[in-house]
C-alpha positions in Angstrom: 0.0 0.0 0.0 1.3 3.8 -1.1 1.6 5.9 1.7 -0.6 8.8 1.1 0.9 12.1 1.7 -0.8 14.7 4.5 -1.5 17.7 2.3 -3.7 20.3 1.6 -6.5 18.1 0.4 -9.1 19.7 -2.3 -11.9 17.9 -1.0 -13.1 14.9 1.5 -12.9 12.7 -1.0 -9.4 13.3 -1.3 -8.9 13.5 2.4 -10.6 10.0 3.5 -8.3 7.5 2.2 -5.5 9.6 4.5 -8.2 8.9 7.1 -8.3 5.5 6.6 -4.4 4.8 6.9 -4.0 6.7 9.9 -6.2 4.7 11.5 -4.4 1.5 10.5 -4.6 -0.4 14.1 -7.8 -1.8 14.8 -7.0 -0.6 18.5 -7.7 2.7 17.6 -10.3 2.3 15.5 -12.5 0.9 17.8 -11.2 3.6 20.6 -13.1 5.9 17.6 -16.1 3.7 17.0 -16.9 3.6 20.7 -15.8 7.6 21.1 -18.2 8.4 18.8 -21.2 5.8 19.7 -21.1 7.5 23.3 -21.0 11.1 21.7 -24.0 10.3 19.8 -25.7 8.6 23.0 -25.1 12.3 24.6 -26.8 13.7 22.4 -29.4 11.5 22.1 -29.6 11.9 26.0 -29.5 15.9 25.7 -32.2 15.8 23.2 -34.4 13.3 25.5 -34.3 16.0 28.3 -30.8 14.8 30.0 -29.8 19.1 30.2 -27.5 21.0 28.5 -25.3 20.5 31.1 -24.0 17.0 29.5 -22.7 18.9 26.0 -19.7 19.8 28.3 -18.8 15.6 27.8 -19.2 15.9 23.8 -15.0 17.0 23.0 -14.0 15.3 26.3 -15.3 11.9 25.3 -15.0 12.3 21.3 -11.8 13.5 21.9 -10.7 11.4 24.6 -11.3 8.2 22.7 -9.8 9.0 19.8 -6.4 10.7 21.5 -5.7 7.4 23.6 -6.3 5.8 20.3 -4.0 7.7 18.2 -1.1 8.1 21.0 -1.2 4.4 22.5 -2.0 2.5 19.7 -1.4 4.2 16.1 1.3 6.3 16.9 0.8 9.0 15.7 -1.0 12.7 15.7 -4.6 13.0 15.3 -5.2 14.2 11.6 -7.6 16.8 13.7 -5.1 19.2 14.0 -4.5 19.6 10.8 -7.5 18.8 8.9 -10.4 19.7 11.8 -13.5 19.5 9.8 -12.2 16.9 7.3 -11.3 14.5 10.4 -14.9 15.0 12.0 -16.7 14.1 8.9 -13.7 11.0 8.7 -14.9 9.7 12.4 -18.6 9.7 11.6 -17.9 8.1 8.0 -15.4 5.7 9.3 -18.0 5.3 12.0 -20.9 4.2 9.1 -18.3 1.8 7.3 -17.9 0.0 10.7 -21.3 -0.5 11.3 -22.1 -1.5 7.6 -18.9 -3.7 7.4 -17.2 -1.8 4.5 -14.0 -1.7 7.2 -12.7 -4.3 9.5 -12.8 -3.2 13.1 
């Protein structure tokens, strides 16, 4: 497999194949799966009358998840310095190919 180069990417695309390779370790990967599965409880919680108060946990826990995965396991620095909004839409999409199978986890 080519290594893909971090760059200034024209579009997602473009960007989510990077994604995909930085997230190489299946360690990581499901750090991010779960990351996201209890950010998207939050809010599911917020919305159901949990309080505003819980959006506090939202970067914490996305965040969280992901950064152990990245510095434990992968090695490396979270693409979401670079690339912020890119590497949001990457975690929810990565997210979707988990749950449908498209990736291994």
């Amino acid at each position: 497999m080519s290594t893909i180069k971090q760059s200034d990417f024209q579009s997602f695309a473009e960007f989510y194949p990077y994604y995909l390779q930085e997230h190489g370790n299946p360690t990581c990967r499901r750090l991010h799966f779960f990351g996201t599965l209890a950010v998207l409880a939050i809010i599911a919680a917020v919305i159901a009358g949990a309080g505003l108060v819980w959006l506090w946990a939202l970067p914490v826990v996305g965040y969280g998840f992901a950064w152990v995965g990245h510095y434990v396991f992968e090695k490396n620095r979270p693409a979401t310095f670079k690339h912020p909004f890119y590497s949001l839409a990457g975690d929810f999409v990565m997210f979707k190919d988990i749950l449908t199978r498209r990736i291994d986890w």
